[in-house]
C-alpha atoms as one frame of an Amber mdcrd trajectory, in Angstrom:
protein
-110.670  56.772  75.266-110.296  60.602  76.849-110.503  60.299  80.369-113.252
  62.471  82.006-110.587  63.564  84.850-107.131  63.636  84.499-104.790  64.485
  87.698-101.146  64.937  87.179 -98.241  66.004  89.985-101.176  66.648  92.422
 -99.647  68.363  95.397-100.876  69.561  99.059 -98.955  71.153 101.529-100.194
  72.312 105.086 -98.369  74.666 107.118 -98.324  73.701 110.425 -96.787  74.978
 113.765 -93.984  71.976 113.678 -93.697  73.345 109.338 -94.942  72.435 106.491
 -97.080  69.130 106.247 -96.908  67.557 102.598-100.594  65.477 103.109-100.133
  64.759  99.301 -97.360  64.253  97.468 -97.140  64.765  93.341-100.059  62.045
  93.254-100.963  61.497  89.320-103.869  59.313  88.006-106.533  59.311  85.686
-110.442  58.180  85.464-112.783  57.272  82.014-116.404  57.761  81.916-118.121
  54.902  83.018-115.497  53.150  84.962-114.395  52.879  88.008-110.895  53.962
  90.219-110.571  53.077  93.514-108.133  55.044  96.004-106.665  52.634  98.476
-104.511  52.494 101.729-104.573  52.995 105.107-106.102  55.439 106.875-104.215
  58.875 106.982-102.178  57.979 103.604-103.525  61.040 101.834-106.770  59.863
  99.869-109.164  62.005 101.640-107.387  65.113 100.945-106.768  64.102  97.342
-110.708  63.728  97.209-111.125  67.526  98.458-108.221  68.674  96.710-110.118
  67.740  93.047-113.237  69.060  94.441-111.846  72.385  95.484-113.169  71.590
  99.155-109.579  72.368 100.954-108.829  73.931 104.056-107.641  77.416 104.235
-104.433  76.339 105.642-103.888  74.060 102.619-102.198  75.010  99.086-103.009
  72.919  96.265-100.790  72.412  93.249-100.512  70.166  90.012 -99.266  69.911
  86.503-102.545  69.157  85.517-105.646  68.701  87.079-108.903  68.696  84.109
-111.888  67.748  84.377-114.134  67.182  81.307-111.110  69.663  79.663-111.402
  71.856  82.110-108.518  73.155  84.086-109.814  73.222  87.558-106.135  74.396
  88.785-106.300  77.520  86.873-110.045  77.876  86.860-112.007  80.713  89.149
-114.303  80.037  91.782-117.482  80.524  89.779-116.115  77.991  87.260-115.653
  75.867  89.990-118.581  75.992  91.733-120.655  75.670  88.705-119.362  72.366
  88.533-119.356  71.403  91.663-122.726  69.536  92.363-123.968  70.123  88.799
-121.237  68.068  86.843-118.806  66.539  89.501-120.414  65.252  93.369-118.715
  64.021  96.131-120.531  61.648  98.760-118.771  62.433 102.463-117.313  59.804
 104.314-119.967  60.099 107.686-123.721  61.343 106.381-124.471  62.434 110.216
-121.831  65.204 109.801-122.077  66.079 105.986-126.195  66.780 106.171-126.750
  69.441 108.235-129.076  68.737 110.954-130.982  72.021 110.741-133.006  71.102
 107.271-134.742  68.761 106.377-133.839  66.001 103.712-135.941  67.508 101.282
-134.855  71.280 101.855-130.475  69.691 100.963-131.588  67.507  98.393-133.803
  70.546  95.902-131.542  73.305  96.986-128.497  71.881  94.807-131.064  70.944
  92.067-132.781  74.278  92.047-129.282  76.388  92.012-127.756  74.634  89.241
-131.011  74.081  87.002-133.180  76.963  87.814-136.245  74.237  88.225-139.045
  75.093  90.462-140.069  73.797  94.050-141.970  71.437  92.412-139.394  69.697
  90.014-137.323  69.940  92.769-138.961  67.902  94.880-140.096  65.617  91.683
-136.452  64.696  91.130-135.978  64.610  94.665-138.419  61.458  95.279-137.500
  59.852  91.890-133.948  59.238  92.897-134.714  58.215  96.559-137.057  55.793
  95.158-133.983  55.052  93.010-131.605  54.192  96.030-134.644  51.982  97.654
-135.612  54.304 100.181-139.353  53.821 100.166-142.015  56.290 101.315-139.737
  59.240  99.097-142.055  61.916  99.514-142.791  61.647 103.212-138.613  61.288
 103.793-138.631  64.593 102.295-140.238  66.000 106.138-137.710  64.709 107.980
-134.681  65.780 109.567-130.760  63.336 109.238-131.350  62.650 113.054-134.947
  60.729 112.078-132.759  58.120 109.631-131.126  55.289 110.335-127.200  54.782
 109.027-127.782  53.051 106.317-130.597  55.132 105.018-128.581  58.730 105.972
-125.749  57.039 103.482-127.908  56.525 100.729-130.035  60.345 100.855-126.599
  61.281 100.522-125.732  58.980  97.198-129.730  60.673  95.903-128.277  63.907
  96.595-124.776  63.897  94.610-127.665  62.533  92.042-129.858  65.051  91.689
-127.716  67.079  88.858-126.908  63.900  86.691-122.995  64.396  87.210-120.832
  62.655  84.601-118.010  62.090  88.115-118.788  60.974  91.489-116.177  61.029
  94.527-116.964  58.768  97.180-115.467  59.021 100.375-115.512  55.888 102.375
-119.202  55.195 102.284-119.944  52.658 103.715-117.612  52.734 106.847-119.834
  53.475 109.351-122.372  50.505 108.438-122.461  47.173 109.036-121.461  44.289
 106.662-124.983  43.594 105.354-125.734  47.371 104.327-122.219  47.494 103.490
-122.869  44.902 100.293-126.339  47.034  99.275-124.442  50.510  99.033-121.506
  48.981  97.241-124.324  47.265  94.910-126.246  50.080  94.700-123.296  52.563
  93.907-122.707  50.063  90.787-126.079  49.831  89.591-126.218  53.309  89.611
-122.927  54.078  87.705-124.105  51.387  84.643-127.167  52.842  84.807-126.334
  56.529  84.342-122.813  55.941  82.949-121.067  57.973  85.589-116.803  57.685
  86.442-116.410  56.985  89.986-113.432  57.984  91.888-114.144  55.844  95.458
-111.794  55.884  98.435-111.499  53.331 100.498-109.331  50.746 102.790-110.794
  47.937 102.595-109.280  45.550  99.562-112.503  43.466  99.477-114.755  46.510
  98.392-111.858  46.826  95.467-111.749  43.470  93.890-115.485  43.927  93.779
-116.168  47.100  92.539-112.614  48.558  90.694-111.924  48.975  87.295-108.299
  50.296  88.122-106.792  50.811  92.012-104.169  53.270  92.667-102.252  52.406
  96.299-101.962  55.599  98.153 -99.138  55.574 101.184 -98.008  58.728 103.217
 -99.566  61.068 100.695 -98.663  59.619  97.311 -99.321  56.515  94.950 -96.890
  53.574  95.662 -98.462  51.278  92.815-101.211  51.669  90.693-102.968  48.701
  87.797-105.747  47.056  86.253-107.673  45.603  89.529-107.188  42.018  87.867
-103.574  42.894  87.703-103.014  44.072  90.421-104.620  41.312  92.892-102.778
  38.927  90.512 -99.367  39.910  90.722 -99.061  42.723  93.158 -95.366  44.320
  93.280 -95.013  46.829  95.756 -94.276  45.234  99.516 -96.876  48.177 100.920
 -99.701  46.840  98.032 -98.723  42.983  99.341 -98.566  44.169 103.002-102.247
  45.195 102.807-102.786  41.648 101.127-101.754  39.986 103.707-104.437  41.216
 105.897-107.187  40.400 104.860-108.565  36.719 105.073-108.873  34.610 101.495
-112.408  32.951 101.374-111.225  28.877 100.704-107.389  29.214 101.996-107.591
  31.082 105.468-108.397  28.674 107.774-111.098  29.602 111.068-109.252  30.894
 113.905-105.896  31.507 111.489-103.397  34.613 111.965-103.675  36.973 109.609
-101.059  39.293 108.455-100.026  43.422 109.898 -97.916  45.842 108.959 -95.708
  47.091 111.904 -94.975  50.624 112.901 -97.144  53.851 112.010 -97.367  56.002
 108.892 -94.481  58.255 109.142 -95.185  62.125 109.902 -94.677  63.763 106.533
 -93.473  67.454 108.105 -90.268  69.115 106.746 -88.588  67.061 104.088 -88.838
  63.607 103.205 -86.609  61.706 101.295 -86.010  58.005 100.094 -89.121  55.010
 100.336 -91.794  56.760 103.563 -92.575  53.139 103.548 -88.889  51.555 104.638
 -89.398  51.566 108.206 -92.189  49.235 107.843 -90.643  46.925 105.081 -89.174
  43.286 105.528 -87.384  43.813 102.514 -86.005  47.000 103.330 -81.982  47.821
 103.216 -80.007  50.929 102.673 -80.687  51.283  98.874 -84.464  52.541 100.309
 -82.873  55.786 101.802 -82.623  57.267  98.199 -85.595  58.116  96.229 -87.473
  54.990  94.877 -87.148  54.376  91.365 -90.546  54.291  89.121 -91.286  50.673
  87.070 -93.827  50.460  84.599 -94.803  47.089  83.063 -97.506  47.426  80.363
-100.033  48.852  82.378 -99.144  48.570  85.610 -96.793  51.083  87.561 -95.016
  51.064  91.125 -92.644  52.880  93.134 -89.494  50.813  94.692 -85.569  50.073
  94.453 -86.705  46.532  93.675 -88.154  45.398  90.576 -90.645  42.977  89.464
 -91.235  40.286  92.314
């Protein structure tokens, strides 16, 4: 199958006052209709800015580049900023990672939600606002039409999060990014999102691109999972794979911290990964990972070499574990 977005060598560099900061680093993946990558490691590894980077939705102080970056056969790298926005919103959304910042506190729900509609369909107020309460309704928000009056502060969390799924709805978009969504709620309205942003995909046969740190929201909702650290993908796999027989230390690392339902016992230690994400200004050589590694010896100070086994790819001087 074609995949709907294809990245490829995906760069970004950042010039700041200390130089040049390389936030992502020749980061390649790939996403089919109707499935499902997810975009995993801790936080400041890069997968934010590889989620604006697609989108267009830089910083001025950033440069992007790639070898190829398409979307639907599109080359967004090379394509103008009419192209660009015409498919941003319309054909491509991206849900933000905190809905209190991302709405904009001046407008009501229903003034955000049929502005994007109207722009890219040329529909009226009133189809607008149709479409508008249909896909609330669709994200269980109940009462649409009289959310429609009110301003972000008015909602709660949970219901701010999902207005914002409705809105990267409202075109029909064949690719949703989704930034963290669920991190500022708590467990329970964790689960509906994540349930909800699945429903939603088999029901209107949308890719999903969906960042995230947490390995439990993976094995639940990931067709494929591509492990970001300092700015580029240490391994990526099937999810089944990859839970299975994980072979990057980083990708087992992250394992290790999180408790197994049936095998961590109450009150049991769980793993951590020592040390800090290194700074990524000026030039950086050999595994960024090594000064966090058990396994780690000289051979890491030279540039890791790339293993591929079937379907499954990773980044280290060591081969299959």
């Amino acid at each position: 199958m074609t995949a709907l977005l294809q990245v490829e060598g995906l760069t970004v560099d950042i010039a700041v006052p200390a130089g040049t900061l390389h936030a992502v680093r020749d980061v390649s993946f790939s996403v089919e209709k109707g499935k499902t990558l997810c975009l995993v490691g801790e936080s400041g590894c890069g997968k934010s800015m590889t989620a604006l980077a697609m989108m267009g939705l830089l910083p001025k102080a950033a440069r992007r580049n790639a070898r190829r970056l398409e979307f639907a056969g599109i080359d967004l790298a090379g394509a103008g900023r009419k192209v660009v926005n015409d498919l941003r919103g319309a054909h491509m959304s991206m849900i933000f990672q905190e809905p209190m910042t991302a709405l904009n506190p001046s407008y009501t729900i229903g003034n955000q939600m049929m502005e994007v509609y109207r722009r890219h369909k040329g529909a009226t107020a009133a189809e607008a606002r149709e479409r508008a309460v249909f896909l609330l309704g669709k994200v269980g928000i109940a009462s649409a039409g009289d959310r429609l009056g009110q301003y972000p502060h008015q909602l709660s969390g949970g219901l701010r999060q999902r207005v914002m799924i409705a809105m990267a709805l409202m075109c029909g978009p064949a690719l949703i990014v989704a930034d963290e969504p669920t991190t500022a709620l708590d467990v329970t309205i964790q689960a509906q999102i994540l349930l909800l942003l699945k429903d939603l995909q088999r029901e209107f046969g949308m890719a999903l691109v969906l960042i995230t740190h947490d390995l439990g929201v993976v094995a639940r909702i990931a067709d494929r999972v591509a492990v970001m650290y300092a700015g580029a993908v240490v391994e990526h796999a099937p999810t089944v794979e990859l839970f299975a027989a994980p072979q990057h230390p980083y990708t087992r690392a992250l394992m290790e911290c999180i408790p197994v339902p049936g095998r961590t016992l109450p009150g049991e230690r769980l793993g951590s990964i020592p040390g800090n994400i290194p700074a990524l200004i000026g030039t950086v050589t050999g595994c960024a990972f090594r000064d966090r590694c058990a396994l780690a010896d000289a051979s890491c100070a030279a540039e890791p070499p790339r293993h591929l086994a079937g379907d499954h790819g990773w980044a280290c001087v060591r081969g299959a574990v």
